[in-house]
PDB file as gemmi writes it, atoms N, CA and C in Angstrom:
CRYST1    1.000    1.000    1.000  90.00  90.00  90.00 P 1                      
ATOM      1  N   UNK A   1      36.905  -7.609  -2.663  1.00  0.00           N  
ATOM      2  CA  UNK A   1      35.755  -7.942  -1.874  1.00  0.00           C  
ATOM      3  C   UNK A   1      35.635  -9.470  -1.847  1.00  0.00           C  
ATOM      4  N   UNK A   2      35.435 -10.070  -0.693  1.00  0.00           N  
ATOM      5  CA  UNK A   2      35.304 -11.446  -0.829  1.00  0.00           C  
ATOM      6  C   UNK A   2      34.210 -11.974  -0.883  1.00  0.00           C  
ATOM      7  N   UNK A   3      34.081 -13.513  -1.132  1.00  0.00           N  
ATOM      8  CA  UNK A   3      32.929 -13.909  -1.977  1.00  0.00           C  
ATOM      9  C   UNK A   3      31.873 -13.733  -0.749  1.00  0.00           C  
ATOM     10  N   UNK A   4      32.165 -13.908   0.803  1.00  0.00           N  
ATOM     11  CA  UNK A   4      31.132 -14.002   1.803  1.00  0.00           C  
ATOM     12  C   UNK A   4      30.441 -12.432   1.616  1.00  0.00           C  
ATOM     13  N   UNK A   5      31.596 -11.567   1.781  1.00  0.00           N  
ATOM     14  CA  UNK A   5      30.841 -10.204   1.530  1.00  0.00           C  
ATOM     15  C   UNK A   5      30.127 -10.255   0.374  1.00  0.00           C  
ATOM     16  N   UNK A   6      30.294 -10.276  -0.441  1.00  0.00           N  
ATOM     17  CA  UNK A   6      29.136 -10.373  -1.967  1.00  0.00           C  
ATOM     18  C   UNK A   6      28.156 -11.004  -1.768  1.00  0.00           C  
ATOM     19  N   UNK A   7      27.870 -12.209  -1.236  1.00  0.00           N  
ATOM     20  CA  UNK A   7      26.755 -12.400  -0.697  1.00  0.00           C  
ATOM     21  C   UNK A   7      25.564 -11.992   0.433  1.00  0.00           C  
ATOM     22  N   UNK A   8      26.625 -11.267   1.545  1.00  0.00           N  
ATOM     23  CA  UNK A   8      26.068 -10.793   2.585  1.00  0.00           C  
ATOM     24  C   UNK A   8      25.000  -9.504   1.757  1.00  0.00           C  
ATOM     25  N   UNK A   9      26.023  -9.062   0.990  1.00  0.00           N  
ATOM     26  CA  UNK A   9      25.356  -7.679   0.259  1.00  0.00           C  
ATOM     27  C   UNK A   9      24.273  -8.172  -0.465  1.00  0.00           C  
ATOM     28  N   UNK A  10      24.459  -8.920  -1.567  1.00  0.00           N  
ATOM     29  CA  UNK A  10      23.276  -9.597  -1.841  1.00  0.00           C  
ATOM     30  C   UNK A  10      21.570  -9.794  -0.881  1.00  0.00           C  
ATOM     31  N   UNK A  11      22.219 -10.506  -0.520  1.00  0.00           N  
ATOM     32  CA  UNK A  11      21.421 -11.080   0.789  1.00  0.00           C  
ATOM     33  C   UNK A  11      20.365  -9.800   1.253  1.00  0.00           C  
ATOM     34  N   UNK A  12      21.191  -8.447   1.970  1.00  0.00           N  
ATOM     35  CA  UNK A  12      20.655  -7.612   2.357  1.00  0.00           C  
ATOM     36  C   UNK A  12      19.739  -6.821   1.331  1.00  0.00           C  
ATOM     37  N   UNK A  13      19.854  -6.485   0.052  1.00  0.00           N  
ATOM     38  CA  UNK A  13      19.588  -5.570  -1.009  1.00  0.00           C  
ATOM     39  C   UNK A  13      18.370  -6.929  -1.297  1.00  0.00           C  
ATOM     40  N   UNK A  14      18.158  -7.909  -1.347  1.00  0.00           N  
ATOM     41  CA  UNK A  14      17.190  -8.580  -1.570  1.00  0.00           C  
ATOM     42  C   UNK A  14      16.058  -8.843  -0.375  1.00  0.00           C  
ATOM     43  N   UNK A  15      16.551  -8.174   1.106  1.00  0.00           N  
ATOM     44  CA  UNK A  15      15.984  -8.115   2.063  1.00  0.00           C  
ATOM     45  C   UNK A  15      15.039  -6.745   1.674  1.00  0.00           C  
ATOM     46  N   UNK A  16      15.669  -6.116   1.295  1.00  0.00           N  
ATOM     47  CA  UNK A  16      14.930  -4.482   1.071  1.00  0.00           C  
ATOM     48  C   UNK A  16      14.317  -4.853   0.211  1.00  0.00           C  
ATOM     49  N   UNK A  17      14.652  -5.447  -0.724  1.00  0.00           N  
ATOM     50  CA  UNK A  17      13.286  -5.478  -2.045  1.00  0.00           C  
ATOM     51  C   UNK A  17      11.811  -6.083  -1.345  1.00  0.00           C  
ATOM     52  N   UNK A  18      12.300  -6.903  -0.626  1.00  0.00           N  
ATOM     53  CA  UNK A  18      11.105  -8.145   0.013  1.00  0.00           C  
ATOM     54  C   UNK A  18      10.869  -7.077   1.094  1.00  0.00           C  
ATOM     55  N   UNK A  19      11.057  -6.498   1.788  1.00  0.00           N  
ATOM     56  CA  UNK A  19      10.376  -5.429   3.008  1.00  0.00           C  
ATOM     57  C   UNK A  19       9.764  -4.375   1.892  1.00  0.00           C  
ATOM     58  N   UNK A  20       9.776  -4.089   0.727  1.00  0.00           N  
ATOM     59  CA  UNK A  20       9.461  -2.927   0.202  1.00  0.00           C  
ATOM     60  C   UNK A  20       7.775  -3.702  -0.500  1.00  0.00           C  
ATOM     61  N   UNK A  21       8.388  -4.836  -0.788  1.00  0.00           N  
ATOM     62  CA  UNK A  21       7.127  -5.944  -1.632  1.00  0.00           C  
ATOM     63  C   UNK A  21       5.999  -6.499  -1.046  1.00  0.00           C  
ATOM     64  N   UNK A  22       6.303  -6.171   0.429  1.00  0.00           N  
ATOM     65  CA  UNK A  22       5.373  -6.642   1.035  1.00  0.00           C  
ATOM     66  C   UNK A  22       4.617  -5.525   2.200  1.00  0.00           C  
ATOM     67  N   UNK A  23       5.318  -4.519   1.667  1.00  0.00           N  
ATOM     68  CA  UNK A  23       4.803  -3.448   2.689  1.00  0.00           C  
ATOM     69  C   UNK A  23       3.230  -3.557   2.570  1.00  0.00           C  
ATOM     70  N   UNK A  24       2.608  -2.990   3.923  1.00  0.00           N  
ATOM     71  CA  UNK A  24       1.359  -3.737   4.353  1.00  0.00           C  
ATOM     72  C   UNK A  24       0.420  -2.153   3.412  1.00  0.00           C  
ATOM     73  N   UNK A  25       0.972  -0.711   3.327  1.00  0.00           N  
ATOM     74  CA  UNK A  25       0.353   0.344   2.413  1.00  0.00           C  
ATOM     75  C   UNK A  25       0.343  -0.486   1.244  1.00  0.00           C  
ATOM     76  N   UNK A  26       0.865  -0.868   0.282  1.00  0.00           N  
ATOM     77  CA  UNK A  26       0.653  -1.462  -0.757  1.00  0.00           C  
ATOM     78  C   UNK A  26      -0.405  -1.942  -0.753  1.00  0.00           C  
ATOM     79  N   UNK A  27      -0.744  -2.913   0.150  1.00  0.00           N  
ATOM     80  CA  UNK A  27      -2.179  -4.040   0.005  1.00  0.00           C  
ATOM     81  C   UNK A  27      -3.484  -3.137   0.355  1.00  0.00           C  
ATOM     82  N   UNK A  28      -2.910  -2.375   1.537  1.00  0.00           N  
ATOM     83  CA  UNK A  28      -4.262  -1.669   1.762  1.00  0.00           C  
ATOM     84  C   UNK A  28      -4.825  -0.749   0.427  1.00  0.00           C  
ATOM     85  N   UNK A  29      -3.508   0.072   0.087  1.00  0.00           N  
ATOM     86  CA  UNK A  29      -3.668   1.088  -0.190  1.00  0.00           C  
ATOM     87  C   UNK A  29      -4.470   0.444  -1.855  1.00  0.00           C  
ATOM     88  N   UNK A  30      -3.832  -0.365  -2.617  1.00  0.00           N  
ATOM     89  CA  UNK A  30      -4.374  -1.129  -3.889  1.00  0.00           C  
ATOM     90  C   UNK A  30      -5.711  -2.160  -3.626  1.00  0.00           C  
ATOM     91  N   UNK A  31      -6.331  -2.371  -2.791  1.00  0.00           N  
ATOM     92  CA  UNK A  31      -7.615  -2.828  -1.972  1.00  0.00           C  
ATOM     93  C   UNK A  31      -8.388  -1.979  -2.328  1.00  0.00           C  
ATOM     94  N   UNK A  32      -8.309  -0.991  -1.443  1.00  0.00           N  
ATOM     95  CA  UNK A  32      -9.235   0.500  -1.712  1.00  0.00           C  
ATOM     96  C   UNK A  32      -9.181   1.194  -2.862  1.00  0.00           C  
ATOM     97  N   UNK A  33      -8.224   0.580  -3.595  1.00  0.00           N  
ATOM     98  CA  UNK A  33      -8.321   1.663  -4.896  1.00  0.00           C  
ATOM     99  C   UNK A  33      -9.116   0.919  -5.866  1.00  0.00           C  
ATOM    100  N   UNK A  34      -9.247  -0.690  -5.808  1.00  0.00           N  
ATOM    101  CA  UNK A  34      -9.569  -1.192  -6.598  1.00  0.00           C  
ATOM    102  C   UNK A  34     -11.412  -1.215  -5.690  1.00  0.00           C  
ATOM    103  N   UNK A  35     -11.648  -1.489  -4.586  1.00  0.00           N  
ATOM    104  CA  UNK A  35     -12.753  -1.685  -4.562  1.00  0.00           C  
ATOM    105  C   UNK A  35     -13.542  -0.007  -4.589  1.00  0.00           C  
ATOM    106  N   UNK A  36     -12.468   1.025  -4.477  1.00  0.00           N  
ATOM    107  CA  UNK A  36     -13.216   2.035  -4.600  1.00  0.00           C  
ATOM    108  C   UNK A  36     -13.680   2.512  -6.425  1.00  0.00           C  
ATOM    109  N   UNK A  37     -13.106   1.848  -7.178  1.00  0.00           N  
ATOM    110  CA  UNK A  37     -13.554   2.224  -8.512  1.00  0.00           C  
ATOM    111  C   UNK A  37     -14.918   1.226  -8.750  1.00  0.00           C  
ATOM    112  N   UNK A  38     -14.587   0.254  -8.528  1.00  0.00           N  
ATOM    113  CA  UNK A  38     -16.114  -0.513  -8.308  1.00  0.00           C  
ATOM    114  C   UNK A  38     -17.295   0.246  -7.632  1.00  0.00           C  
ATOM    115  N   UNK A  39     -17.127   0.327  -6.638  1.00  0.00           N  
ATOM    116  CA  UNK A  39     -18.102   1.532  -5.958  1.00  0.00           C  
ATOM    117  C   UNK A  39     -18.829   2.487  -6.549  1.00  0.00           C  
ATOM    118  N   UNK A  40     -17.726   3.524  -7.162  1.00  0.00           N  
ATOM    119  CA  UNK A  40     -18.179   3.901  -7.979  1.00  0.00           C  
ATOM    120  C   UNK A  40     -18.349   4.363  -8.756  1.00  0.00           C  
ATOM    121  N   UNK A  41     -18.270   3.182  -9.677  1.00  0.00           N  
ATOM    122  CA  UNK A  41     -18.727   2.707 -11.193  1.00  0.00           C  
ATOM    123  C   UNK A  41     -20.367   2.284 -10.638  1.00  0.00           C  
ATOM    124  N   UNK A  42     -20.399   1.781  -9.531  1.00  0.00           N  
ATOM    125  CA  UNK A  42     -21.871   1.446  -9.468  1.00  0.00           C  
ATOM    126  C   UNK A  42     -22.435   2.457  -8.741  1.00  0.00           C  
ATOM    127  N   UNK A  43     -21.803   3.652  -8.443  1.00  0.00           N  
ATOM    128  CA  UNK A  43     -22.706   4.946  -7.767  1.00  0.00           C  
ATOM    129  C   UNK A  43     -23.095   5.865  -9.011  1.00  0.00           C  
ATOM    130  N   UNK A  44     -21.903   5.998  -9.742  1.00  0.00           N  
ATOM    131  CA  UNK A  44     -22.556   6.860 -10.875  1.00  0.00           C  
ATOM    132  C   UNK A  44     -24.116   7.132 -11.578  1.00  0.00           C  
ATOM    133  N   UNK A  45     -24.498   5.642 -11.741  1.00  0.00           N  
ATOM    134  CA  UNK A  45     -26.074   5.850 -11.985  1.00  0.00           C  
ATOM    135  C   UNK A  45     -26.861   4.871 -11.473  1.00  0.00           C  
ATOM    136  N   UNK A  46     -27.207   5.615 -10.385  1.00  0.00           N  
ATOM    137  CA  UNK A  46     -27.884   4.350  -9.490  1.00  0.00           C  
ATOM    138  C   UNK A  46     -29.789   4.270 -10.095  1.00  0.00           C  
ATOM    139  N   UNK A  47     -30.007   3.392  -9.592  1.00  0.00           N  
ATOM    140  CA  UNK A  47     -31.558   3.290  -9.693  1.00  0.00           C  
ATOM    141  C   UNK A  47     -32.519   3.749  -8.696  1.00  0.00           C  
ATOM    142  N   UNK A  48     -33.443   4.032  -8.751  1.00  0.00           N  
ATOM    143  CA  UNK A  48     -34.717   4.717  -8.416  1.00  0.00           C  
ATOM    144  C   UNK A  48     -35.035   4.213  -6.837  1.00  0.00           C  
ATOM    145  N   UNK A  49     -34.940   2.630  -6.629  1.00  0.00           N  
ATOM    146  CA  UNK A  49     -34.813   1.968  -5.467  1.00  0.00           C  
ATOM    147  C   UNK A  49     -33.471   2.447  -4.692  1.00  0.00           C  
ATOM    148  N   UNK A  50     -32.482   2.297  -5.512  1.00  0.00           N  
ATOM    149  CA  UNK A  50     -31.228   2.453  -4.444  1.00  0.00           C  
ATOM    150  C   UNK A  50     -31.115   4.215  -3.964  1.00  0.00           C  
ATOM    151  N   UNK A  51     -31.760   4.956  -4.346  1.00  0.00           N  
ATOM    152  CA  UNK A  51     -31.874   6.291  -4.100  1.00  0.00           C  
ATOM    153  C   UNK A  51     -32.713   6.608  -3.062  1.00  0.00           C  
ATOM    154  N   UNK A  52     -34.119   5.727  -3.358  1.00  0.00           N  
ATOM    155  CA  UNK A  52     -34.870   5.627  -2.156  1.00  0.00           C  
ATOM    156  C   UNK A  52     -34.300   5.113  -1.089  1.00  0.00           C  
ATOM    157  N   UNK A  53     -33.752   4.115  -0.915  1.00  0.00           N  
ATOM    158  CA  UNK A  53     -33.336   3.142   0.089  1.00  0.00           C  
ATOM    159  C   UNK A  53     -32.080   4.410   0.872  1.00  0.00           C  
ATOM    160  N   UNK A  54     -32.032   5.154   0.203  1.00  0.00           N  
ATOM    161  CA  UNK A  54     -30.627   5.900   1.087  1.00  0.00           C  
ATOM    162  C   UNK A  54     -30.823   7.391   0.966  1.00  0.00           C  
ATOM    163  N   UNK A  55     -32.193   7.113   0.639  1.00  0.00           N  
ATOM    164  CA  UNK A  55     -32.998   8.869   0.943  1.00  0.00           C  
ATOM    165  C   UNK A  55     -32.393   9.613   0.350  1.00  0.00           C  
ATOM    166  N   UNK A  56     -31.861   9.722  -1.238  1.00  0.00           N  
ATOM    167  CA  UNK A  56     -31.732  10.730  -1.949  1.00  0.00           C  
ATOM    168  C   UNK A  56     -30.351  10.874  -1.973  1.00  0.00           C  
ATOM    169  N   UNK A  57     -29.448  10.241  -1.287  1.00  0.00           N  
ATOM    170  CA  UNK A  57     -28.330  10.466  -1.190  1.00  0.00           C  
ATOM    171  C   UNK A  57     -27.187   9.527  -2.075  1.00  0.00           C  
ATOM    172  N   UNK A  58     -26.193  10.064  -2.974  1.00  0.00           N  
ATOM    173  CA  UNK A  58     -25.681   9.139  -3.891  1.00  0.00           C  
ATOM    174  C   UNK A  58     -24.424   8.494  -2.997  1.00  0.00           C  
ATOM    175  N   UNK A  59     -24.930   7.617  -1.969  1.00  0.00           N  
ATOM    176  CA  UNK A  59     -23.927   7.337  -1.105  1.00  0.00           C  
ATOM    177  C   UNK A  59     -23.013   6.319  -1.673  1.00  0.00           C  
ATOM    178  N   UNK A  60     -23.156   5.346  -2.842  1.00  0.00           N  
ATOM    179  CA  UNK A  60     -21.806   4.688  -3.497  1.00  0.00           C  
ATOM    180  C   UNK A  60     -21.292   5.581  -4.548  1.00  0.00           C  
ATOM    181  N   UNK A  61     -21.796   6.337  -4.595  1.00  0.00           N  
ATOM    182  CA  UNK A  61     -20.626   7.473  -5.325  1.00  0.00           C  
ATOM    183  C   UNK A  61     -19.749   8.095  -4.207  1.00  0.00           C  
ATOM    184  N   UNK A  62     -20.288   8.605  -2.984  1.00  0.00           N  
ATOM    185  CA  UNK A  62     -19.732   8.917  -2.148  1.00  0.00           C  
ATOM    186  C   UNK A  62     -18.705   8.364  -1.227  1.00  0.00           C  
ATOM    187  N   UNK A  63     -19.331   6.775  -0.997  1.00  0.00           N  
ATOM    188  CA  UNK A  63     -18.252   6.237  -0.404  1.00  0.00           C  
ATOM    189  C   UNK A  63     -17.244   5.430  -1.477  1.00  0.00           C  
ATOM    190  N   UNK A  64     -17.169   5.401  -2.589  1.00  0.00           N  
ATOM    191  CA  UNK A  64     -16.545   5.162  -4.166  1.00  0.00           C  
ATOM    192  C   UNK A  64     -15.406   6.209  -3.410  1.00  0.00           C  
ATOM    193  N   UNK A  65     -15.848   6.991  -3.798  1.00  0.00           N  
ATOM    194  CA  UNK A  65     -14.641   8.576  -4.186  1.00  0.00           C  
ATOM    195  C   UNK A  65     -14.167   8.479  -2.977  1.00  0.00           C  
ATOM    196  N   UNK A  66     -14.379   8.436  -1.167  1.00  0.00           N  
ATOM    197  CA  UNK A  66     -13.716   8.057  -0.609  1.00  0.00           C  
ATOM    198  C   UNK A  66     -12.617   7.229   0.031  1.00  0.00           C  
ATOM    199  N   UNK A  67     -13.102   5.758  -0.466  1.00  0.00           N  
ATOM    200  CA  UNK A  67     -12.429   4.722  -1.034  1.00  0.00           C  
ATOM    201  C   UNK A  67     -11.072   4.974  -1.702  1.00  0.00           C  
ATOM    202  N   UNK A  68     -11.494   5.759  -2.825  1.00  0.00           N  
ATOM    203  CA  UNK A  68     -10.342   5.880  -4.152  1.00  0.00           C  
ATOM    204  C   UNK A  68      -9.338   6.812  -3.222  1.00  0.00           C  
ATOM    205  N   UNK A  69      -9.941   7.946  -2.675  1.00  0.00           N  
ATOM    206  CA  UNK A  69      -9.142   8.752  -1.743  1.00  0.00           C  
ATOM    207  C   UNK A  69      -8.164   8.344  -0.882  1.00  0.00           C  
ATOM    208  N   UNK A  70      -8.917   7.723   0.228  1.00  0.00           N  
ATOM    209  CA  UNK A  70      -7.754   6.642   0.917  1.00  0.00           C  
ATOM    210  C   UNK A  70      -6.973   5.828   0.405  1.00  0.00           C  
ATOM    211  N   UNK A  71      -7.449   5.201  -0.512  1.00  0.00           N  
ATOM    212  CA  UNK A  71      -6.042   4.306  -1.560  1.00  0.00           C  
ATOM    213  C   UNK A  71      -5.229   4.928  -1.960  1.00  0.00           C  
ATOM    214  N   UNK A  72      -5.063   5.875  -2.621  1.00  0.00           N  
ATOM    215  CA  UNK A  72      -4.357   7.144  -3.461  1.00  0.00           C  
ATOM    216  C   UNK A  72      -3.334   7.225  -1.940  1.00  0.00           C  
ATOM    217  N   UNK A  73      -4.486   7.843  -0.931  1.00  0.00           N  
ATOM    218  CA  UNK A  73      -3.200   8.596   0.008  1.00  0.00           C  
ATOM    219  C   UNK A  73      -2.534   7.299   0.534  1.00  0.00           C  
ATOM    220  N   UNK A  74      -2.651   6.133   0.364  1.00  0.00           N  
ATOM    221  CA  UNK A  74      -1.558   5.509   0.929  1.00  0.00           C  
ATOM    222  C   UNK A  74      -0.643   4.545  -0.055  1.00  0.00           C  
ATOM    223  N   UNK A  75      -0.967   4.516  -1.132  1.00  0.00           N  
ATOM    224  CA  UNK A  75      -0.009   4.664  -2.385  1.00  0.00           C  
ATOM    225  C   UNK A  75       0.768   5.439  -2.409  1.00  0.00           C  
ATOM    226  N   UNK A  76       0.490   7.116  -2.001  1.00  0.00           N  
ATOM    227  CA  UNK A  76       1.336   8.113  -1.972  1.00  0.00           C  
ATOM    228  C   UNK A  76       2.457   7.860  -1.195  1.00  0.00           C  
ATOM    229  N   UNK A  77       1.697   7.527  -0.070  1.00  0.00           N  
ATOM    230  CA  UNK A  77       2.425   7.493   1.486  1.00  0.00           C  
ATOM    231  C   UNK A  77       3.462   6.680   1.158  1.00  0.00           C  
ATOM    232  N   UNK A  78       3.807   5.605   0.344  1.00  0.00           N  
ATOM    233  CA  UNK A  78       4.491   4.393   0.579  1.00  0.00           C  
ATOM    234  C   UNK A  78       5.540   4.903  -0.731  1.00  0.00           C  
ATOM    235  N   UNK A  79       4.850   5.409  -1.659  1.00  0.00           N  
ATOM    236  CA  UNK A  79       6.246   6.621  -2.554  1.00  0.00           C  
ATOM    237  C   UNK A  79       6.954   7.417  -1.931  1.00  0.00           C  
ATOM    238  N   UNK A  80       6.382   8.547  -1.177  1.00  0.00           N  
ATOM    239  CA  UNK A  80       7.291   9.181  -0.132  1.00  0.00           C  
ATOM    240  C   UNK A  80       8.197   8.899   0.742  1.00  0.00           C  
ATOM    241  N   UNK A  81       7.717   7.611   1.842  1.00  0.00           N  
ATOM    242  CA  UNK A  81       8.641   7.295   2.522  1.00  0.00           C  
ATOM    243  C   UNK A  81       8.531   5.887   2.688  1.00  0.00           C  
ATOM    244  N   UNK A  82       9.079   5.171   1.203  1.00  0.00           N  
ATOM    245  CA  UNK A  82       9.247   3.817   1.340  1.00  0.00           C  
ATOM    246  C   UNK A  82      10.259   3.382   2.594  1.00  0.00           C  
ATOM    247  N   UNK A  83       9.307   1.958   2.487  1.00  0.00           N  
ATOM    248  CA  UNK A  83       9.733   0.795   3.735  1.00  0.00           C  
ATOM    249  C   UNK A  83      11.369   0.940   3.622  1.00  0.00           C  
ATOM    250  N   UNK A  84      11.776   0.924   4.842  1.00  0.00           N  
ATOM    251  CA  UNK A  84      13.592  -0.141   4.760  1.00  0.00           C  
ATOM    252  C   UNK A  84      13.698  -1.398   5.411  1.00  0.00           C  
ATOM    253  N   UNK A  85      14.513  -1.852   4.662  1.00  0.00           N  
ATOM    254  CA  UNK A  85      14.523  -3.411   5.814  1.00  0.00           C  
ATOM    255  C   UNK A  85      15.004  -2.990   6.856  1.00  0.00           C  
ATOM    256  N   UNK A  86      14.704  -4.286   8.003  1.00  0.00           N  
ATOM    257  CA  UNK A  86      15.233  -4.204   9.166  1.00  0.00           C  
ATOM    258  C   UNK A  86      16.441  -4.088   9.156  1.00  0.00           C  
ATOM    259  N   UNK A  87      17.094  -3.643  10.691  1.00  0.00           N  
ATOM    260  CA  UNK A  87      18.431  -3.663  10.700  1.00  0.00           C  
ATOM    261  C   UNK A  87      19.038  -4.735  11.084  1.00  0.00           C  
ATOM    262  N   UNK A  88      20.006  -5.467  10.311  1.00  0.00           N  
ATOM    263  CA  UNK A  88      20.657  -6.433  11.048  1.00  0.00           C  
ATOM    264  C   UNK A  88      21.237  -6.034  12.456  1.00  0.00           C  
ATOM    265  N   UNK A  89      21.507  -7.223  13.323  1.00  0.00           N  
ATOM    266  CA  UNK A  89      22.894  -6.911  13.952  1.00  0.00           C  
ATOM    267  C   UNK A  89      23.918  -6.642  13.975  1.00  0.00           C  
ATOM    268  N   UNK A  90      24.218  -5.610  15.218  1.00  0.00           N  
ATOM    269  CA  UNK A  90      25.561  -4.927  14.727  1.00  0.00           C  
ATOM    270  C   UNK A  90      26.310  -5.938  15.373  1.00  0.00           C  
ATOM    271  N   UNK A  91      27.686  -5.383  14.508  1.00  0.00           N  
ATOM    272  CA  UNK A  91      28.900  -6.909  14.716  1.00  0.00           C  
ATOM    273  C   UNK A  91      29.801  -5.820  15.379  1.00  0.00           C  
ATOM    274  N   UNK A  92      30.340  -6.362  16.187  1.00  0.00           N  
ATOM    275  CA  UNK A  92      31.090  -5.862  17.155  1.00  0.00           C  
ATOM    276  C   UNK A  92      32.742  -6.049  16.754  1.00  0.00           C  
ATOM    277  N   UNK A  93      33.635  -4.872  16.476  1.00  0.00           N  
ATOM    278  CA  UNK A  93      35.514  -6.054  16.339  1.00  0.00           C  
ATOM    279  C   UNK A  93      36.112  -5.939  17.355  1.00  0.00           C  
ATOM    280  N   UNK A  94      37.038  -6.293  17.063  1.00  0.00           N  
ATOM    281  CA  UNK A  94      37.971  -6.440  18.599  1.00  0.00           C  
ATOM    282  C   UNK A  94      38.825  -5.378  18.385  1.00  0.00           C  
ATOM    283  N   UNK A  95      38.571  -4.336  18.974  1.00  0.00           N  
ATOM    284  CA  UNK A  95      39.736  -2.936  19.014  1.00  0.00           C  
ATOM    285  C   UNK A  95      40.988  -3.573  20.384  1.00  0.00           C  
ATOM    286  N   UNK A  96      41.634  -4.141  19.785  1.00  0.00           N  
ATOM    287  CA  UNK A  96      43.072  -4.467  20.329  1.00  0.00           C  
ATOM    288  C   UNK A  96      44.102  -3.310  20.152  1.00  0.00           C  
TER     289      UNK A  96                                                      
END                                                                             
């Protein structure tokens, strides 16, 4: 194998790591997971005002656990069918 090929390979296998590192599920999906445990951590026991204010309804627990939900499923999503890098161009030979 020559040294250009060893690099080309290189090159590419470090392209996939960086398309996999920056996949855009990652950010979303770890966003929502993190602001959904905040949520709720602060829905779990709300106060007397914030119950009133939303008519009885434990809505940062609710939108907490939704939150966490959507993060999860796109954490999942990005285990199942991780990113590939792009495709290079195809190289064409000369069939003589």
């Amino acid at each position: 194998m020559s040294d250009l090929h060893k690099e080309v390979s290189e090159l590419e296998r470090k392209s996939a790591t960086a398309a996999r590192l920056f996949d855009i599920r990652r950010i979303i999906g770890g966003l929502f997971v993190v602001y959904g445990v905040i949520v709720t951590i602060a829905g779990i026991s709300p106060s007397d005002a914030d119950l009133k204010k939303a008519e009885g309804v434990h809505i940062n627990l609710w939108t907490g656990l939704a939150m966490l939900a959507l993060g999860l499923f796109f954490l999942v999503w990005m285990k199942l069918r991780p990113a590939e890098a792009p495709a290079g161009p195809v190289q064409e030979t000369d069939a003589d």
